[in-house]
N, C-alpha and C positions, 0 to 999 in steps of 0.2 A: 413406274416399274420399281419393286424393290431393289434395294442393290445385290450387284451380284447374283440377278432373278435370269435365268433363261428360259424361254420359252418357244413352241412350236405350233402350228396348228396343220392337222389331222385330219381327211377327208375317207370316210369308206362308206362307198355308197353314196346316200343322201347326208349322212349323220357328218357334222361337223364339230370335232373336241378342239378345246385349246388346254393347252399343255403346260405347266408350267415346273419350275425345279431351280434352287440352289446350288445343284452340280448338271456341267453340261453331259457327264457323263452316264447321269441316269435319265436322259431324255432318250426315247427309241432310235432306234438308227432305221432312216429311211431313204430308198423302198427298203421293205424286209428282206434280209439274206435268203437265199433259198436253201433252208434246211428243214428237219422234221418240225421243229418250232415257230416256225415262221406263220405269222399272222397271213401269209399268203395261200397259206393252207385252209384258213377261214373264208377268207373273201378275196376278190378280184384285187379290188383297189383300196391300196392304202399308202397314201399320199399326200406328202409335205404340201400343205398350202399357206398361203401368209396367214400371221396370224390374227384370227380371227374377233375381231370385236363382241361382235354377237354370238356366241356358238349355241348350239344345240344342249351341249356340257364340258366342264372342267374338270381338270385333275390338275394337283395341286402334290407334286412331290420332293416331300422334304428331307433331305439325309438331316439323321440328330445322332451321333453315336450313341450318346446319354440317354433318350427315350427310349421308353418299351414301343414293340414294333406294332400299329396301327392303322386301322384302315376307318375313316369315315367317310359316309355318305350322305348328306343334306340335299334334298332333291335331287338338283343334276349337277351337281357340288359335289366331289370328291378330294379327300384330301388324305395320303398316306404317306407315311411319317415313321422313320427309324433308325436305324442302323444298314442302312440298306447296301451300302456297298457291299457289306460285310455279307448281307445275307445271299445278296447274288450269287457271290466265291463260293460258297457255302450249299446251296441250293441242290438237294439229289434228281428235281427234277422240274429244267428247265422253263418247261411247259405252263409252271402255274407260277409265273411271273408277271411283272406288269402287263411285260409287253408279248410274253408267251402265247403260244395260238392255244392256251385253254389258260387263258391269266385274265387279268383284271381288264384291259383294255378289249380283250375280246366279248367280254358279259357284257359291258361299260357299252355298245357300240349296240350289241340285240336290245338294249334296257332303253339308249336314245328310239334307235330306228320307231319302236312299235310308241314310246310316249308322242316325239314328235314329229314321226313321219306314218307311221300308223304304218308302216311294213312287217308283215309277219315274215320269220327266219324257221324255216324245217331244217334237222339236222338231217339231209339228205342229199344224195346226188343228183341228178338231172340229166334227160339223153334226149335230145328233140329230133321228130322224124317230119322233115318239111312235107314230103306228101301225104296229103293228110292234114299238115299243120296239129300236129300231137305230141306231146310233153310226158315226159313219162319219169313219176318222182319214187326213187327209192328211198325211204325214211328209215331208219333207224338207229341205235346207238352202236359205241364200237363191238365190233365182231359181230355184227348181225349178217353181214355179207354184201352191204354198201361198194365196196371197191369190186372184188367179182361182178356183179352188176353191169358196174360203171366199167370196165376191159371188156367185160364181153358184149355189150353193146357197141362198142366202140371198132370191135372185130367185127359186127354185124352191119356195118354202115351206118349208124344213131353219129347225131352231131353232138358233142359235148356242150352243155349249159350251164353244169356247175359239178363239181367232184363232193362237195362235204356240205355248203351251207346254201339253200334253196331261196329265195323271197321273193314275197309278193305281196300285193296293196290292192284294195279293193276301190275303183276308181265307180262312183256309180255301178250303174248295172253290167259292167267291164271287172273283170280280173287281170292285173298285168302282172309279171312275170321278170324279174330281174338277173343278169347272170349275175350266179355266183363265180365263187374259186374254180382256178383250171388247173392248180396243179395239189397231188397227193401224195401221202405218206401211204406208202404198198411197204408188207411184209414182204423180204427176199423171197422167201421160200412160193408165196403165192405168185410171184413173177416166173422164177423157176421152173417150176412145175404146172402153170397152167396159161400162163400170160408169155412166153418168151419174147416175146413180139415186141414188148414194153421195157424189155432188160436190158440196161444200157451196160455198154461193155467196161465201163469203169468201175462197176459196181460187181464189188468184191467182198464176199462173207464167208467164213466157213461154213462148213455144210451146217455141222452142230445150232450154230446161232441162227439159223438162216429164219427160223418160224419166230425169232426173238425180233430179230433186227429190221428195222423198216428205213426206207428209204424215200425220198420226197422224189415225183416224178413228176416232170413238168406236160401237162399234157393239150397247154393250148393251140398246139396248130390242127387239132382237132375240134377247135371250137365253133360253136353257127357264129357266123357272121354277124350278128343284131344283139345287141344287146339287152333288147327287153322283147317278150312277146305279151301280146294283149288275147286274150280268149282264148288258146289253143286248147283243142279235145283233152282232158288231162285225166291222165291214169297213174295210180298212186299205189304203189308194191309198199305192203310190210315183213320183208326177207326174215329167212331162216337160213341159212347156208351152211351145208355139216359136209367136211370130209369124205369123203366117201361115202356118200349118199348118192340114188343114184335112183332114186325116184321125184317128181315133181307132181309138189299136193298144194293145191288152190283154193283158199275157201272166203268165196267172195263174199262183201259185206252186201249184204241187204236192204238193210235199215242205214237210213243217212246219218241216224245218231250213234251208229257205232264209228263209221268216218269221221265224224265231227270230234267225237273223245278221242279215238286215234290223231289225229291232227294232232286238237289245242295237248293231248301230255306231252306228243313230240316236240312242239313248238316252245313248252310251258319248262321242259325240262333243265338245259341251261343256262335258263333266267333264273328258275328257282332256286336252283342248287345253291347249298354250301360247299365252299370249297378253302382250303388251306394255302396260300400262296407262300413261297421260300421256307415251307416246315414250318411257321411259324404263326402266319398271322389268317387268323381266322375273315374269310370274306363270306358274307349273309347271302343271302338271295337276293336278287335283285326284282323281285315280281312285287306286286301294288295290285291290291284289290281293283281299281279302277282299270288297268292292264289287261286283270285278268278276263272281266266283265268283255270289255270291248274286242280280247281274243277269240273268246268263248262265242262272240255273234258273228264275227268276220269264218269263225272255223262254222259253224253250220249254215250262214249264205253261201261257202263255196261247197257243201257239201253238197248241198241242194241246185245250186248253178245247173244252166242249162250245157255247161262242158262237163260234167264230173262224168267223165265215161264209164272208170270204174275205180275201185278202191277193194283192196282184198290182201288178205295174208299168204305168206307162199313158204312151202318147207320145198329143198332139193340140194343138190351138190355144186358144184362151183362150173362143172362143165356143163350144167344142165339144167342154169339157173331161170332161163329164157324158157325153156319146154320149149311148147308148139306157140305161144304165147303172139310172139308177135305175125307169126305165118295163119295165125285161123280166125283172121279178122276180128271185129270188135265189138263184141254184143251191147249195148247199151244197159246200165243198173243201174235204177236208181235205188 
């Protein structure tokens, strides 16, 4: 160990990081606090383990006041390098920090899982209904209507599986199913107004800010029991959710290859993305031709699966996002 080197290792999910750094104070603070930023808003578990010999990947972080601020990636080799104290202080928004739940260790973790665990991650929620044995995955980006969903199933009797990030692995001719995150970042205003149920009493906003401000809700004593499912019936919503809206319009997919492209962009998104962490330092994408090939066949086996119930786009309002949907049974598409 170099001198003066600290290090941790980092367990979410399958994916195992080892950590390293020249200040203890830029290593993450584990578990994650629970606030809007919190990596526990991504995923279930994120957990201090020894550290690791072998990992899956590394990160390697160096405060240098002197150097311009840097981020490199050599396979599953990372190393980011700068002034970073400074830029943390500094930073307008927290989120796309190392250890921010839309920062560097959040990409760093969907880039291990699919290289060396072969788990695909949907940026979706998840509400499983035991009788039945059916899984039911809301996909899309923020403000698609993800959270409404996820409350109003949860008001409907659905068991919570994951609030924000979905995954699954294709095991043989099996699909398994892993929990995601249980707990969420809700806009006040959408608590207020259509969720009360969910509004904890310390949670205090002015009216003005209330559609601004979001607050992180903890919602696992709602969760199924199990932590993986293997083959459940699975039905797959891509939301629209408007304000007062107050119709419900369903346009189911037909063709397995429009499911398959809906999947692998939700899936593909981001990995790919560029993003800017602390205003400063430009992060790449993290996707690899060889990633995308093997998404691309895992997203049209599970289109094609003998569970794919149904897959379809949905326009409606936030009290009305359900329709008749889960009351008028489950016609089978392929």
């Amino acid at each position: 160990m170099r001198q003066s080197e600290y290090r941790l290792g980092v367990r979410v999910l399958k994916a195992m990081v080892a950590i390293t750094s020249n200040r203890k104070s830029l290593l993450p603070d584990l578990p994650p606090p629970l606030e809007v930023r919190s990596l526990h808003t991504d995923f279930r578990e994120v957990e201090r383990v020894p550290f690791p010999v072998e990992a899956d990947g590394s990160i390697r972080v160096v405060e240098n006041p002197a150097a311009i601020p840097t981020c490199r990636i050599a396979g599953t080799r990372a190393v980011i390098e700068g002034p970073l104290t400074a830029l943390t202080r500094r930073a307008s928004d927290p989120r796309l920090s190392l250890w921010g739940n839309l920062g560097f260790l959040y990409r760093f973790v969907l880039f291990l899982l699919e290289k060396r665990h072969h788990i695909y991650n949907l940026h979706a929620c998840a509400l499983y209904q035991p009788a039945g044995h059916r899984l039911f995955v809301i996909a899309g980006g923020p403000g698609s209507g993800k959270t409404v969903y996820l409350l109003s199933g949860l008001e409907r009797g659905l068991a919570l599986f994951s609030t924000e990030t979905v995954h699954f692995r294709q095991e043989g001719r099996h699909f398994r199913w892993f929990m995601g995150s249980l707990v969420d970042n809700v806009r006040v205003g959408t608590l207020r107004h259509h969720f009360p149920k969910f509004l904890r009493p310390d949670i205090e906003v002015p009216r003005e800010e209330e559609w601004r401000e979001k607050r992180v809700i903890d919602l696992s004593s709602y969760r199924w029991r199990e932590d993986s499912l293997v083959d459940p019936e699975l039905f797959i919503l891509f939301p629209r959710v408007e304000k007062g809206c107050q119709s419900f319009l369903m346009h189911p997919f037909s063709d397995y290859r429009e499911t398959a492209k809906s999947l692998f962009a939700n899936i593909s998104e981001k990995l790919a993305e560029t993003v800017i962490l602390y205003d400063r330092i430009p992060l790449p994408g993290m996707d690899r031709e060889q990633l995308a090939e093997a998404r691309w066949t895992a997203c049209q086996d599970l289109s094609r699966h003998r569970t794919a119930a149904f897959c379809g786009a949905v326009f409606s309002g936030p009290r009305h996002c359900w329709g008749d949907f889960l009351e008028s049974g489950f016609r089978k598409r392929r």
